[in-house]
KELOVEX-43831 format. One record per residue (C-alpha): x, y, z. Coordinates in steps of 0.001 Angstrom, whole numbers, plus 500000, padded with zeros to 6 digits. Layout:
N
XYZ;...
END
This chain:
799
076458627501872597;075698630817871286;074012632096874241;076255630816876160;079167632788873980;076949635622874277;076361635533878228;080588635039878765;081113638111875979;078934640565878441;080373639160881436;083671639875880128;083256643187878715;081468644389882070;084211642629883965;086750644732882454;085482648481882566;088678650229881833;090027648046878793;085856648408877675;085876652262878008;089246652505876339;088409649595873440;084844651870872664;086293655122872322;088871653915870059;086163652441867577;083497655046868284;086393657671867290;087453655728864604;083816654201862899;082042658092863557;085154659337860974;085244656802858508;081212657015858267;081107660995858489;083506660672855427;081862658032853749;078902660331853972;080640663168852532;082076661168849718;078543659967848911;077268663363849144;079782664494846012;079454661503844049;075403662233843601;075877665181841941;073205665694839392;072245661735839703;068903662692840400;067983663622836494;065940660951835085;067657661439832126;072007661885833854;073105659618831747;072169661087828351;072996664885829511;075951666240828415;077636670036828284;079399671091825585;083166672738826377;085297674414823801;088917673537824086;092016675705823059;094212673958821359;097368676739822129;096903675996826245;094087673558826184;092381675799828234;088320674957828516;085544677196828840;081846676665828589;080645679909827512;080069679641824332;078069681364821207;074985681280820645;073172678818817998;075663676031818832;073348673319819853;070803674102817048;073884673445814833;074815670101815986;071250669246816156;071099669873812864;074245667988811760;074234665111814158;071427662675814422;072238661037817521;071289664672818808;067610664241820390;067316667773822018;069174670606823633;069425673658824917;071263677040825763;071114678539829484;072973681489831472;072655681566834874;073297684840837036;071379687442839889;069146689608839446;066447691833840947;063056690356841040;060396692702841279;056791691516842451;054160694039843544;056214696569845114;058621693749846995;062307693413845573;064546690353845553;067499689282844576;067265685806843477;069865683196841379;068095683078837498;068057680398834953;067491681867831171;066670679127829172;064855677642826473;061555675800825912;063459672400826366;064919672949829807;062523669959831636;063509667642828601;067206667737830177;067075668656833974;064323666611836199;061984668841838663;059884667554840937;056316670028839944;054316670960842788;051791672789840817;052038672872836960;053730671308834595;057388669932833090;055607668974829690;054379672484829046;056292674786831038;058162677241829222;056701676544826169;055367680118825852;057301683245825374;057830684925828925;057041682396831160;058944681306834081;058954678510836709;059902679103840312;061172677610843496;058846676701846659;060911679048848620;060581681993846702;056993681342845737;056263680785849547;058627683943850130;057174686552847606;053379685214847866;052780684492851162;048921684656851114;048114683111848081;048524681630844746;051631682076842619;050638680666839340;049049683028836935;051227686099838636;053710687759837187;057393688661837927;059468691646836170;063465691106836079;065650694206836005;067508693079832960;064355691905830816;062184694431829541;058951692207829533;057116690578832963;057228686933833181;053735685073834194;054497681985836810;053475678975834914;055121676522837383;056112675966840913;058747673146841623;060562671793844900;063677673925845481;066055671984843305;068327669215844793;071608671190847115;073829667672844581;073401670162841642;075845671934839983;073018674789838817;070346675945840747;067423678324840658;064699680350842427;063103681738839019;063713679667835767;062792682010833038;062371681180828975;063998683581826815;064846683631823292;068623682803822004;070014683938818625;069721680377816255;072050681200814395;076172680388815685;078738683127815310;082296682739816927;082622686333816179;079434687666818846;079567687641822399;080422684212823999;078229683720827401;076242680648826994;076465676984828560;074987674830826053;073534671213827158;072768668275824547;070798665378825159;071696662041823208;069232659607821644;069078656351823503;071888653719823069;074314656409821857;077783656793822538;079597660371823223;082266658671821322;080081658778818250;078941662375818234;082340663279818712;083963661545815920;081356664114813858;082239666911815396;085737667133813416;084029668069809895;081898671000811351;085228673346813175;085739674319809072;082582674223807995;081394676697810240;084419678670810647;085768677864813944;088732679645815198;091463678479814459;092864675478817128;089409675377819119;087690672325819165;084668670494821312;084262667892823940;081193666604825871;081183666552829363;078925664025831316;076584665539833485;077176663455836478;080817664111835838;080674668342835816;080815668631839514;084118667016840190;085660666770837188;084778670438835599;087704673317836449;086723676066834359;087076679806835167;083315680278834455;081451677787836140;077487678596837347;078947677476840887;081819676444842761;082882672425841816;084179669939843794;087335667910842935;087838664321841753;091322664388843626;090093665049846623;087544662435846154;090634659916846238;091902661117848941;089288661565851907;088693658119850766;091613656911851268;091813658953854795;088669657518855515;090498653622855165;093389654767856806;091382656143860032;089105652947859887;092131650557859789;093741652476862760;090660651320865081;090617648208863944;094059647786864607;093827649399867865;090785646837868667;092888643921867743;096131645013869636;093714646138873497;091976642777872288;095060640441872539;096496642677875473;093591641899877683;093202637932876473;096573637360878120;094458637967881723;091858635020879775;094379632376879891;093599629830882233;089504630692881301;090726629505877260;093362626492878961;090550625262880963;087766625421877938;090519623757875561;091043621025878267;086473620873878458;086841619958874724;086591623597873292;087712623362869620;089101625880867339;085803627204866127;084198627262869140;086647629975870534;087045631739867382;083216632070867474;083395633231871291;085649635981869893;083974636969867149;080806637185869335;082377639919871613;083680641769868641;080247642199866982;078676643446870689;081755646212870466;081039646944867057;077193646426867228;077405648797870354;079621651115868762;077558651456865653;074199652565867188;076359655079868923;078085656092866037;074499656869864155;073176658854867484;076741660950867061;076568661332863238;073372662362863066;074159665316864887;077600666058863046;076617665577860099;075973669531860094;078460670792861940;080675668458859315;078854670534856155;079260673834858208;083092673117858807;083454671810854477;081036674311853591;078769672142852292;074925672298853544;074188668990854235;072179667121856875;071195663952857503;068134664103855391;070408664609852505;072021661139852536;069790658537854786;069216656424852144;069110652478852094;072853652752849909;073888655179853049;072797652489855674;073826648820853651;077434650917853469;077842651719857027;077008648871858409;078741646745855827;081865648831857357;080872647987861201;080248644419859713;083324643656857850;085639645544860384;084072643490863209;084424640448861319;088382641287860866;088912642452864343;087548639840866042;088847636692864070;092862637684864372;092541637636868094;090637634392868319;093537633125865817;096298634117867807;094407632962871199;092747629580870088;096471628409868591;098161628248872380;098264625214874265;096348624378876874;099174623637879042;101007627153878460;097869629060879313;097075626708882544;100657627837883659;100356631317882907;102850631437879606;100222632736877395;102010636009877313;104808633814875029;103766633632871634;106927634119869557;106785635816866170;103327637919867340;104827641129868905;106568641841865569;103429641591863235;101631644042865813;104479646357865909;104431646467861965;100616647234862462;101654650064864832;104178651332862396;101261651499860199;098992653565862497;101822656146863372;102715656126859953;099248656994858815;099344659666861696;102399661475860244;101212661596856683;098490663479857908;100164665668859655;103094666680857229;099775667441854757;098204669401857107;100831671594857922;102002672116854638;098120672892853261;097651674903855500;101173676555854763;100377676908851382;097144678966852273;098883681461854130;100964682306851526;097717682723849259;096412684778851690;099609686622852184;100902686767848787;100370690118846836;098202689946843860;099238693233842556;096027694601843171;094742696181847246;092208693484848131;092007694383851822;089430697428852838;087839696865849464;083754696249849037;082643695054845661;078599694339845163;077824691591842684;076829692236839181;074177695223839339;072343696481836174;071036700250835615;073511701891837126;072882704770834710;073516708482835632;073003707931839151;076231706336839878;078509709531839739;076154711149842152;076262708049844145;080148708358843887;080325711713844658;078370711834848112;080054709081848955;083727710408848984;082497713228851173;083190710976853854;086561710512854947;086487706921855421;085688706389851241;088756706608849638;087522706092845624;084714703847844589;085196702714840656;082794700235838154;084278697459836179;082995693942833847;085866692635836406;084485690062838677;087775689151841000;087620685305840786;085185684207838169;086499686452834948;088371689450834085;084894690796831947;086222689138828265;088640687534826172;089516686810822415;092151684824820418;093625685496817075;096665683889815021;099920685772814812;100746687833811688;103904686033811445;104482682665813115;100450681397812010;101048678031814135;101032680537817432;097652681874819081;097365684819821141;094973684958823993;094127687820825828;091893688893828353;090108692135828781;088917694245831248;086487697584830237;087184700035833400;085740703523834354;088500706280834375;088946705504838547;089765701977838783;093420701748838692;093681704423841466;090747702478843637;092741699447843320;095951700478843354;097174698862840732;100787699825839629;102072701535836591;105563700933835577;105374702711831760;103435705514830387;100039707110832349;096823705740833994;093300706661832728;092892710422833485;090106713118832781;092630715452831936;093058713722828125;090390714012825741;090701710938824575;090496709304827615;086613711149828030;085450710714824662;082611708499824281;083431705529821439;079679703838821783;077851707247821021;080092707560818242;079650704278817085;075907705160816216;076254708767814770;079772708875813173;080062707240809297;082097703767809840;085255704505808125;085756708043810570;084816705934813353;087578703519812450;090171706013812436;088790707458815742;089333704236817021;092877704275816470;092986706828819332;091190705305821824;093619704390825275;094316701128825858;096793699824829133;098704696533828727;100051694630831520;103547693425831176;102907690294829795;100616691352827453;103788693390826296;105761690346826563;103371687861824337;102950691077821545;107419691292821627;106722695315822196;110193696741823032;109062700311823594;104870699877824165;104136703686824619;102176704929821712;102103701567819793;099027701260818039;097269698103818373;094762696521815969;094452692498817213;091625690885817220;089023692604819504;092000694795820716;091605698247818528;093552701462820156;097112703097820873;098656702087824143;099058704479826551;100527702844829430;101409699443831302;100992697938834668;102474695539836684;101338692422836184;098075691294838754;096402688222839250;092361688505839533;091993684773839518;093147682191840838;096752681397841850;096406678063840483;097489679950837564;100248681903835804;098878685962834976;097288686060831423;098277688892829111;095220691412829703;094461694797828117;091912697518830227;089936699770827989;087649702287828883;084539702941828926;082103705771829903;078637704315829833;078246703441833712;075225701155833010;077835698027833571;079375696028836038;080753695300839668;081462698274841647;084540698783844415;084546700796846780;087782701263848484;087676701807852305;089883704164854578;088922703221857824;089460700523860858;085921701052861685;084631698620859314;080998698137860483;080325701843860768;081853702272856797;079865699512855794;076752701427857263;077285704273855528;077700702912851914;074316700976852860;072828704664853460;073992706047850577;073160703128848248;069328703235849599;069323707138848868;070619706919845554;069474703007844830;066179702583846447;064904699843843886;068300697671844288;069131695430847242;073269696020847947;075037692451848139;078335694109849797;080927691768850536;084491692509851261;087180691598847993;089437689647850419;086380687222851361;085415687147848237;088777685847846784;088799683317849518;086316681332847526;088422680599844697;090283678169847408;087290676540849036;088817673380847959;092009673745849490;090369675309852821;087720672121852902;090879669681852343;092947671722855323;090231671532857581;089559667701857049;093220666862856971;093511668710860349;090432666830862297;091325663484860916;094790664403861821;094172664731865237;091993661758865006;094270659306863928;096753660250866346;094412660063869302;093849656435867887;097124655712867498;098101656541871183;095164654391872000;096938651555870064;099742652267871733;098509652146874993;097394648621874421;101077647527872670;102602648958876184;099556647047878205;100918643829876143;104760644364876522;104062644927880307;101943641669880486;105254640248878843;107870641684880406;106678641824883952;109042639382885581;111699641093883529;111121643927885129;110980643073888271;114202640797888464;116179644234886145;115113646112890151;116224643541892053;119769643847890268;119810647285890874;117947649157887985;116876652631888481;113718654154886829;115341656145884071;117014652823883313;113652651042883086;111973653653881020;114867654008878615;114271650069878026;110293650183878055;111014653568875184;113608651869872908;111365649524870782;108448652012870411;110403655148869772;112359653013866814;109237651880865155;108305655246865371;111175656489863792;111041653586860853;107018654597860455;108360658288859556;110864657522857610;108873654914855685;106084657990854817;108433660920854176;108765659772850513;105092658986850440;104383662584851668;107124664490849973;105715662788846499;101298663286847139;102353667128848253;104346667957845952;101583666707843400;099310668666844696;101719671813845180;102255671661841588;098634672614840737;099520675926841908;101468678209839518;102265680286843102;103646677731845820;105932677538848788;109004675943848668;108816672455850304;111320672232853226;112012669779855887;110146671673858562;106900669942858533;108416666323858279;110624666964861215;107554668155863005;105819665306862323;107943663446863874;108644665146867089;104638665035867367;104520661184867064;107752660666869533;106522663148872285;103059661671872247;104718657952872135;107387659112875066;104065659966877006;102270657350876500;104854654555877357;106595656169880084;102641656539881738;102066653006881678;105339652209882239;105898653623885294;102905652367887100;104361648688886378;107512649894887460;106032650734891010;104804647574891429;106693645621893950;109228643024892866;107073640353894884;104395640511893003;106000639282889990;107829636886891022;105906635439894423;104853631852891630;108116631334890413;
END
């Protein structure tokens, strides 16, 4: 019986080329999507999975408790501490991860850099290619380092035993290991691991730029260690309000938002919901499947009246059914691995994520996708062979199979569905991608346009003012300027402290050391009081020399003098009614204030300005530099700088890269989300005219004698069409107005994780709709008006 199902399944399906060609792009569209996705999804949730020990990993993130703000850079000595005081504590250790120049031989490179601690192998798993993780590191200056730089900087030979000199250690490193690059589901990575030495002892008062990692003895809870973290925030003097959490390895990736992360994070929302675009796209095929499937059974009648009248039962044609959905889905699924395999890519090029199929062809990868082809095969084929194998044999002999009361309406509620689906995407699309423009639009207060800023650069030293100088001889330099600003990751420092007055409020400020030119290279506005100038002594004098040769007490009174700028709402959080002059001693903040700025926004707009002081400083030895362009010949600028900087920088590699693109990055997220929103988008309405098409096929299979005898009484073809329209252009209209409070409520969600949003309006919903009514106009009034052609004969020659 089987082969026999099997042989009628092919005959049928090569019988019908057009309904074939139609049903297979329908699920290779729709199965390629929901797989890419699934792919995708897998991709994020592996993050750091690969550490033997994931599970037991955890970093360590203080929280404010004024705006419960996180950050993970933290003193110094904090893990030894809670080593110390916790004994479900096995191990941990401190890291800092940045770029720097590499030198070996007389080769330079700039490569990412891991400084660590003895203990790093105990927490992260590498896969050793030579050497190894028990007793690397475990000697002052030693480092471990990528295949891919060891095969870059030592081509010919060998690179253990070599050495390696950073430009911001003073000591060469010898190569004790060589691992496999680590895996691209990490949230840190690096080409040179190096072991350095951390101060033990923890100070909230030093410089906080740490991540700190703990690993927990077996069969112990994060619950448990954090129920004895409480007692330590007094006993070590904590500031006031801040207090720790653990965050799960595995979870750091998507569920970590921090402004100093080693490298861009996903998102756990968006997790949710390409998963649930993913369901939405693979229900539209299905449905489509089911609704071309019962269309072109209608033509199967008498071949299903004559096998019910043989003896055919139930099962039997349910099974015959179900064997012609799995050679569709079957068919489609080898298809759908040929085409994934070569999108998967293009699909990480497009989310900006470097993946490829290598990446994710695992046995989980494969069971999953074809547990989708088998499931969705399953579904689409028995509802058909339901609907089909309940008729009786005496309708479908006489050609009334095409009357099955109480059938059209469930299909039309699965249309709804489809169009429905269709629409939400769309509204999100346009109104992501609306919300982008008016990021990249928006002013920030700052010029980010014509701007080049090189990533952090040590050893600046004396040669940066000629490097300045020679470049402003050209006219298309307008001012180049240094600054611990990094646009994006963190204004260069911050500090809390409790009010004089009200000691239940915290003030948090961030801070920004600047060389006497960066206001006027970035064009940042004052509204009170001056900008840095040479022309005032005070603005020239040098604080950190006199901070070694002047007796403490003078140097606190020259202090006093030394210019500070606020930004206006720093001046709103301190209450200063007339700033000018004010002398400021808060926390780290020590100086008078000399003038104040508009406010400007060097993160994210996710989130509301932060009060911020600048403060100079005239030791150039720091930094990211800007450059500030004058010119519409933008490659030929960009050449020059890279002239200059080899004459002036020979031993440093310049990583230009234009502020504007550089601030793009902060909404990778968003741009990821647009650009999936707007494929699957136009995915899912391609599949829904394809359902469409085959609810028209089936109403003209229906209404075919109608039609005919509505000519022979004198119906014109705009009459006809008007009739064919009516029932799909008002389940159109219910399927929009059934998702606009869907949409309005998921957008506005995710509008309101921007401080700096559009305005919703009722722009995008209306376009929605006039997309899904033009393309269902289209597509019915097509189909429609080749059965309206038809002669009335035709129809009605049996009757």
């Amino acid at each position: 019986m089987f082969k026999i199902n099997l042989l009628i399944a092919f005959r049928n399906i090569w019988r019908n080329k057009v309904t074939t060609a139609i049903k297979m792009i329908g699920l290779i569209a729709g199965l390629t999507s929901a797989v890419l996705l699934v792919v995708y999804l897998m991709f994020e949730l592996s993050y750091d999975k690969h550490n033997k020990n994931a599970a037991r990993v955890y970093r360590i993130h203080s929280v404010n408790g004024a705006d419960l703000k996180e950050n993970i850079k933290l003193p110094s000595g904090l893990t030894d501490m809670m080593i110390s005081e916790i004994p479900e504590l096995e191990n941990g250790i401190q890291l800092s991860g940045y770029k720097d120049q590499v030198k070996v031989n007389e080769e330079t490179y700039k490569e990412q850099i891991l400084r660590t601690e003895t203990s790093f192998f105990d927490l992260f798993t590498a896969t050793f290619i030579k050497g190894n993780a028990s007793v690397a590191l475990k000697e002052p200056f030693t480092a471990v380092v990528s295949e891919s730089f060891a095969a870059k900087a030592f081509p010919k030979g060998s690179a253990i035993g070599q050495t390696l000199q950073l430009k911001w250690e003073d000591s060469p490193f010898r190569i004790v290991g060589i691992i496999k690059d680590l895996p691209k589901a990490a949230h840190l990575h690096g080409d040179v691991i190096i072991r350095s030495s951390f101060s033990r002892k923890l100070n909230w008062k030093g410089y906080t730029s740490v991540s700190q990692y703990v690993l927990l003895k077996e069969n112990t809870s994060a619950e448990s260690v954090g129920k004895k973290l409480a007692p330590l925030y007094k006993k070590y003097e904590f500031p006031k309000g801040v207090t720790l959490k653990l965050m799960p390895l595995t979870d750091i990736h998507l569920h970590s938002h921090t402004d100093s992360e080693l490298e861009p994070n996903g998102d756990i929302r968006y997790i949710y919901i390409f998963s649930a675009v993913a369901l939405f796209i693979l229900i539209i095929a299905i449905v489509n499947f089911v609704n071309l499937t019962v269309a072109a059974s209608l033509k199967r009648g008498k071949e299903i009246g004559i096998k019910k009248v043989m003896g055919a039962s139930r099962k039997q044609l349910t099974l015959q059914f179900l064997s012609e959905s799995y050679l569709y889905f079957i068919a489609a699924f080898l298809m759908v691995m040929i085409i994934t395999n070569d999108m998967i890519p293009l699909l990480g090029l497009q989310i900006g994520i470097p993946i490829s199929i290598k990446d994710i062809l695992s046995a989980k990868t494969v069971l999953i996708s074809l547990g989708i082809i088998m499931v969705s095969g399953f579904i689409a084929g028995f509802y058909p062979a339901l609907i089909i194998s309940r008729l009786m044999p005496v309708q479908t002999l006489k050609g009334y199979g095409n009357s099955t009361p109480g059938k059209f309406g469930f299909r039309k509620i699965l249309m709804a569905f489809q169009f429905s689906s269709s629409a939400l995407l769309i509204i999100c699309t346009l109104i992501v991608y609306s919300q982008l423009k008016y990021i990249s639009n928006k002013s920030l207060g700052f010029d980010k346009d014509q701007v080049l800023i090189t990533e952090s650069v040590n050893e600046y030293g004396q040669k940066f003012n000629a490097f300045r100088s020679e470049l402003l001889t050209h006219r298309a330099i307008k001012d180049v300027s240094l600054s611990h600003f990094n646009p994006g990751v963190n204004y260069g420092g911050s500090s809390s402290w409790t009010d004089d007055v009200d000691t239940a409020k915290q003030h948090q400020f961030d801070f920004i050391s600047v060389d006497l030119n960066f206001i006027n290279t970035l064009n940042v506005q004052v509204v009170k009081g001056r900008a840095f100038s040479a022309k005032y002594g005070t603005d020239v004098f040098n604080y950190t020399e006199a901070a070694d040769k002047v007796p403490y007490e003078e140097y606190k009174s020259v202090m006093k003098q030394s210019p500070i700028i606020l930004n206006e709402a720093a001046v709103a959080e301190l209450n200063l009614k007339n700033p000018i002059d004010t002398m400021l001693s808060y926390g780290g903040l020590q100086g008078k204030v000399i003038g104040v700025v508009k406010d400007f926004n060097g993160m994210s707009l996710h989130n509301k300005v932060t009060p911020m002081s600048l403060t100079l400083t005239t030791n150039p030895d720091f930094g990211y530099m800007f450059i500030k362009l004058h010119t519409t010949d933008m490659s030929a600028t960009r050449a020059i700088v890279n002239e200059v900087w080899k004459k002036h920088f020979p031993d440093i590699q310049p990583d230009l890269k234009f502020l504007d693109q550089h601030l793009e990055q902060l909404y990778a997220n968003e741009m990821r989300m647009g650009s999936v929103f707007m494929y699957f988008a136009g995915i899912a309405i391609f599949l829904s005219c394809v359902g469409l098409f085959g609810m028209v096929y089936y109403d003209l299979q229906q209404r075919t004698k109608e039609i005919a005898v509505r000519k022979i009484l004198g119906a014109s073809v705009n009459n006809l069409l008007t009739l064919m329209n009516n029932g799909f252009i008002k389940t159109v209209l219910v399927a929009n107005v059934i998702i606009w409070p869907v949409a309005y409520l998921l957008i506005r969600n995710w509008l309101d994780t921007f401080y700096y949003r559009i305005s919703l309006s009722y722009l995008p919903f209306v376009l929605a709709l006039g997309i899904c009514l033009l393309l269902t106009i289209l597509t019915v009034s097509l189909q429609a008006l080749k059965a309206i052609k038809k002669s009335p004969v035709e129809a009605l020659k049996y009757e």
